[in-house]
C-alpha positions as CSV (number, residue, x, y, z in Angstrom):
1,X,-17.4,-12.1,6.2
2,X,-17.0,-9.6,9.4
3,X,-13.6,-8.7,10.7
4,X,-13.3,-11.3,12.9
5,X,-12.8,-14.1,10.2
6,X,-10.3,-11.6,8.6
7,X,-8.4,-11.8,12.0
8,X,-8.4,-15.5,12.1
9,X,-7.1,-15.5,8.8
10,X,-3.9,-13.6,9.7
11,X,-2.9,-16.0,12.5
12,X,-2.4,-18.9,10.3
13,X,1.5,-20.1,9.9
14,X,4.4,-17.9,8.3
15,X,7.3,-19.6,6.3
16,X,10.4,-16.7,5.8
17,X,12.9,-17.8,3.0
18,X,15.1,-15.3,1.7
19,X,16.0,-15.2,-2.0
20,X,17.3,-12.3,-3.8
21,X,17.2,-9.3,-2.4
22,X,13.5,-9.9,-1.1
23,X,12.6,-11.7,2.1
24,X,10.0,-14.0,0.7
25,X,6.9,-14.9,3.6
26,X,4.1,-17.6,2.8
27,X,0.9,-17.6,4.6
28,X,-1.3,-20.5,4.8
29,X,-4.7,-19.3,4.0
30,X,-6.4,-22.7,3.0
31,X,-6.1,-25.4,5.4
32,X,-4.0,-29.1,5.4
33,X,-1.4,-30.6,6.8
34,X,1.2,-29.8,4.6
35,X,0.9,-26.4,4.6
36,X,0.0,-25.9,1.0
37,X,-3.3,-25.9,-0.8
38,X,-5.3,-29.3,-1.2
39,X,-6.8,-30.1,-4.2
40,X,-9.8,-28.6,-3.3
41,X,-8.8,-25.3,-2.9
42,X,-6.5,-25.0,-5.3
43,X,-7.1,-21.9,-8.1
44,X,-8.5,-22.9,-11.0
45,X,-6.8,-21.6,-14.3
46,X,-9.3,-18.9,-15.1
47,X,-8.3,-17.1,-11.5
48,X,-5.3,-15.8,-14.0
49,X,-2.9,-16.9,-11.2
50,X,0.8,-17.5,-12.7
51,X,0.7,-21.0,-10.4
52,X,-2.7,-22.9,-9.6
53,X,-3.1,-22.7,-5.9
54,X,-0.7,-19.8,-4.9
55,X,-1.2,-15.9,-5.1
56,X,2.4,-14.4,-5.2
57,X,2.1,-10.7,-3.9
58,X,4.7,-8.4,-3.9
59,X,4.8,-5.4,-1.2
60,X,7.1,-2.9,0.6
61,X,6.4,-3.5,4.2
62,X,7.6,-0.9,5.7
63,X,4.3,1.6,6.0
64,X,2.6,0.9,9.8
65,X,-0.4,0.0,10.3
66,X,-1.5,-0.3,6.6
67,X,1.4,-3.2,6.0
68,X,4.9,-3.6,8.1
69,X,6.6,-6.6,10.0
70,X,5.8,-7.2,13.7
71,X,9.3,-9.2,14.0
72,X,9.4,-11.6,11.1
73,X,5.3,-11.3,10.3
74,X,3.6,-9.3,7.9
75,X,0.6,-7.8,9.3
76,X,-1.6,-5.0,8.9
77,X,-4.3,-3.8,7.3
78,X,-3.6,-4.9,3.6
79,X,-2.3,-8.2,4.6
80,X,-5.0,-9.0,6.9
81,X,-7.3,-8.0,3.5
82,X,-4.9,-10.2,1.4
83,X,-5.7,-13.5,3.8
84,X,-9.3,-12.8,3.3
85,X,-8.7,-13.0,0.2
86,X,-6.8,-16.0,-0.2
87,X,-9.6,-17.8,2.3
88,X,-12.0,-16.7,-0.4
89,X,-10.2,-17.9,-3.5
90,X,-9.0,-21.0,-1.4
91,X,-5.2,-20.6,-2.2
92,X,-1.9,-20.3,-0.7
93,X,-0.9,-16.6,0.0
94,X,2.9,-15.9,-0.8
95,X,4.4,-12.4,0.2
96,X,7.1,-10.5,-1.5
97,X,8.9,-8.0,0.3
98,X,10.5,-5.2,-2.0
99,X,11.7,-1.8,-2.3
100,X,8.3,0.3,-3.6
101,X,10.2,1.0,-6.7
102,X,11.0,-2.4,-7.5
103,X,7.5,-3.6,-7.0
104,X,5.8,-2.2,-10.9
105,X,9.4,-3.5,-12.4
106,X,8.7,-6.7,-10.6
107,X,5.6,-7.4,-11.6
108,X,5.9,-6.8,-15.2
109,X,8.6,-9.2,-14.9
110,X,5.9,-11.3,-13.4
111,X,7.9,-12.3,-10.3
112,X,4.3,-12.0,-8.4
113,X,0.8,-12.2,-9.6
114,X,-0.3,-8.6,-8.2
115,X,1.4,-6.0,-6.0
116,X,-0.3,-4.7,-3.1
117,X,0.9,-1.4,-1.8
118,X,-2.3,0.8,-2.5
119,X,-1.1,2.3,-5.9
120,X,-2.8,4.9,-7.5
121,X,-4.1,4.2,-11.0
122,X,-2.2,7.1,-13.0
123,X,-2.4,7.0,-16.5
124,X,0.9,6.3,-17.0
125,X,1.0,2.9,-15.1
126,X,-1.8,1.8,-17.0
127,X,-0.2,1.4,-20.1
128,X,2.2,-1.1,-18.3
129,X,-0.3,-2.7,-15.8
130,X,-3.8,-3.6,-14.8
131,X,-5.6,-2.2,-11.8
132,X,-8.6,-3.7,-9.3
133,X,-10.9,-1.3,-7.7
134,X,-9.8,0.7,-5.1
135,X,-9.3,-0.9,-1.5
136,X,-8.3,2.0,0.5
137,X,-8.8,6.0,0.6
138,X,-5.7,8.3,0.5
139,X,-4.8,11.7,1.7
140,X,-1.6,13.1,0.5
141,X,-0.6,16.2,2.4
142,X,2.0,18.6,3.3
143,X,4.5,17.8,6.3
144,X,7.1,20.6,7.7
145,X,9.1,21.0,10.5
146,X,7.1,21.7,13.6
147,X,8.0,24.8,14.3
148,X,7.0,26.2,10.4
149,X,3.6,24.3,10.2
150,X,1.8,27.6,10.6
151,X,4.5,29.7,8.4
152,X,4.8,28.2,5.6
153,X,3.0,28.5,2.4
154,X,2.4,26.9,-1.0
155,X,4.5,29.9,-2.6
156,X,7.3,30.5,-0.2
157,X,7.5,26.4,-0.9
158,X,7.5,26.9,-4.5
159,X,11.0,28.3,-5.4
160,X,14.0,27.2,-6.9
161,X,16.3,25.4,-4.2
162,X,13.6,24.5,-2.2
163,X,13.9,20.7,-1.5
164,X,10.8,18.7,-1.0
165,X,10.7,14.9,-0.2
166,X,8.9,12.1,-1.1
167,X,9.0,8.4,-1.5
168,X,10.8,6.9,-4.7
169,X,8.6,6.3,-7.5
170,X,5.0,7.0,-5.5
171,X,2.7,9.5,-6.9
172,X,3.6,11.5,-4.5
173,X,6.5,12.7,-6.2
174,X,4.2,13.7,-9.2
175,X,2.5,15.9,-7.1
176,X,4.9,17.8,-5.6
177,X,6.3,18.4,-9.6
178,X,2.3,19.5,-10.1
179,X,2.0,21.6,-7.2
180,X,5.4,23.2,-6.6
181,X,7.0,23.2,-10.2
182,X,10.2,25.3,-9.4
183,X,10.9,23.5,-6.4
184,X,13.1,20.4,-6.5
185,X,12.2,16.8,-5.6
186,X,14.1,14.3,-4.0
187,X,12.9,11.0,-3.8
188,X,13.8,8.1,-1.2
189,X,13.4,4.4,-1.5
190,X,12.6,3.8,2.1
191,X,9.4,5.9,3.4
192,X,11.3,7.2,6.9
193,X,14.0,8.8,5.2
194,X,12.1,10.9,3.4
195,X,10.5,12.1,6.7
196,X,13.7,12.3,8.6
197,X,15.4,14.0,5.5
198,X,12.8,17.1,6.7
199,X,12.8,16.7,10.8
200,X,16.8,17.1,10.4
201,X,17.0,20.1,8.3
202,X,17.8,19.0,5.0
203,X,14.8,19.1,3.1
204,X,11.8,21.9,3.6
205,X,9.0,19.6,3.5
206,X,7.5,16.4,2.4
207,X,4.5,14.9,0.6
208,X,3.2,11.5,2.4
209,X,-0.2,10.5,3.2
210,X,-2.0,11.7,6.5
211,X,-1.5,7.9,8.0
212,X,2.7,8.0,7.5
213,X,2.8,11.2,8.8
214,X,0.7,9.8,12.3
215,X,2.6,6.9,12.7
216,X,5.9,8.7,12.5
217,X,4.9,11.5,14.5
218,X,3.8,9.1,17.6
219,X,7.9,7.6,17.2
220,X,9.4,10.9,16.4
221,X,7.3,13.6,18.5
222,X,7.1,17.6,17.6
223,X,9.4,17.0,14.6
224,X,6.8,17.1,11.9
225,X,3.2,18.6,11.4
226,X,0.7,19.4,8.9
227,X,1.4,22.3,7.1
228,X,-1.6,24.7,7.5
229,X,-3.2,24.9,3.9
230,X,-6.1,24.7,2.5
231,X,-7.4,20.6,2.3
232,X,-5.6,17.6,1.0
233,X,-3.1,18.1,-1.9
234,X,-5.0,15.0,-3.2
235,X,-7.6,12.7,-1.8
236,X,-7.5,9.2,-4.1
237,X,-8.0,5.5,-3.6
238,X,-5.5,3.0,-3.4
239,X,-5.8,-0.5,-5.8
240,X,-4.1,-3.8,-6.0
241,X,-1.8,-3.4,-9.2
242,X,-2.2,-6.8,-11.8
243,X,0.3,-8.1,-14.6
244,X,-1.1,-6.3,-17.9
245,X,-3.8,-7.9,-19.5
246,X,-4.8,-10.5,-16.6
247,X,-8.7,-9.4,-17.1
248,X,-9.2,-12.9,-14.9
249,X,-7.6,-12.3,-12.0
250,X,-8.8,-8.3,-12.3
251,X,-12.3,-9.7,-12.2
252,X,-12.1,-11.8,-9.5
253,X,-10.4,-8.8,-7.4
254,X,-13.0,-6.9,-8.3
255,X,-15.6,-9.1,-7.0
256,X,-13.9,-9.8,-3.6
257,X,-13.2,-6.0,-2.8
258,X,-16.9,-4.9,-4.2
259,X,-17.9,-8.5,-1.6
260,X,-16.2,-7.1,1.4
261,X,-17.2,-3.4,0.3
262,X,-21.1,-4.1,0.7
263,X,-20.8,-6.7,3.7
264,X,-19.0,-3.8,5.8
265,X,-15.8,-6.0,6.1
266,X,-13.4,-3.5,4.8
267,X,-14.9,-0.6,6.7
268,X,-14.5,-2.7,9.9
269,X,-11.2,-3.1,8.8
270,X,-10.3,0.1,8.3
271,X,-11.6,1.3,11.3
272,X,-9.9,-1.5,13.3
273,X,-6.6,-0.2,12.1
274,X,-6.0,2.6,9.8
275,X,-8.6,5.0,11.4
276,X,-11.5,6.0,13.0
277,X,-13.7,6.2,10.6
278,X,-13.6,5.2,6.9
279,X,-14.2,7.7,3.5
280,X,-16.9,6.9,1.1
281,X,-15.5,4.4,-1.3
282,X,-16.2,4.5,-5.0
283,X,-19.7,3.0,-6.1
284,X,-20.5,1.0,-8.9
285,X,-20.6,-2.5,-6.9
């Protein structure tokens, strides 16, 4: 499967409902008249799906280009990856759009089948959910006002009233804790905020991935940069999270993504939209 099939996926009909406080999107990614999946296509019971025929997936879209609304769509890379993989299992795709740190409540209360957001695998969500293989490559660095990108250092960061950002509930939050222990985190529910929290004054720096940081920088220019230190403060891979002790729909994840891994799909999606070119994914497929 090459990109284009992945494109074609994502042009397929969008339903919004709103319920709750999520605005709810279902994408067609099976074929018929009605809109939802024949007989044919729908899952069988071993796909671990919580209805035959429809993969609920929450997500926060809200992170361009890896997922965000372009007016009342979901696009981007994950949910161009998510209709390829609905094509493939021959079921109706449903989208969830949630706060990031409702998404882990959420799916333990098995509101959606899987969550989508490119979570890292800590031990600590493992003991409350499952994981697939990873999907996409992370680079969590260091952003600071423009002007102190050269300036600033690890240790001047690391002191007590020192306020660094991040989003609500990522792993990014643990890493600032890891990396600058005296200094004090404040975490955001929405992504932006974080970053504007810094480009205003408020905060001395943030921890986002090298992506966020791009996209914001092209809307918001010579606010924020890189901080000058040495590397990544972590390079990791991003997976699909799963309800805790699904091993069927786990598996069948893990044969899509290790599918689209060795066909070149997902680099040529990567590449399409994230970036130029893609890092070395994990083996083992």
């Amino acid at each position: 499967m090459k990109t284009r099939s992945v494109r074609k996926a994502l042009k397929l009909p969008l339903v919004a409902t709103m319920a709750a406080a999520a605005l709810v999107l279902s994408a067609c990614a099976s074929g018929g008249a009605s809109g939802g999946a024949t007989e044919e296509s729908a899952a069988p019971e071993n796909d671990g799906l919580m209805t035959p025929g429809v993969l609920v997936v929450g997500m926060n879209l809200q992170y361009k280009p890896q997922m965000y609304l372009e007016g009342d769509k979901p696009t981007g890379y994950d949910v161009e990856l998510l209709n390829a993989l609905a094509e493939e299992m021959g079921v109706e795709l449903e989208i969830k759009n949630l706060d990031f740190a409702g998404l882990i409540p959420g799916l333990q209360a098995k509101q959606f089948d899987m969550v989508s957001v490119g979570l890292s695998a800590t031990d600590e969500r493992k003991k409350v959910i499952d994981f697939s293989r990873g999907y996409i490559p992370y680079s969590s660095i260091l952003a600071v006002p423009e002007g102190d990108s050269t300036s600033l250092t690890i240790d001047e960061l690391n002191k007590e009233g020192v306020i660094i950002t991040a989003l609500q509930g990522s792993s990014n939050e643990q890493l600032i804790r890891d990396n600058f222990p005296n200094a004090t985190v404040s975490g955001f529910p929405d992504q932006n905020a974080a970053l504007l929290e810094v480009a205003t004054g408020r905060a001395a720096a943030v921890v986002v991935e090298d992506y966020i940081l791009a996209q914001f920088s092209i809307a918001n220019p010579n606010q924020l940069a890189q901080a000058k230190v040495d590397g990544p403060l972590s390079l990791y891979y991003g997976s699909w999270g799963v309800q805790k002790d699904n091993s069927a729909l786990v598996s069948k994840l893990d044969a899509f993504l290790c599918k689209v891994q060795n066909d070149g799909t997902l680099a040529d999606l990567y590449r399409s939209i994230m970036a130029p070119e893609m890092p070395d994914m994990p083996g083992g497929c």
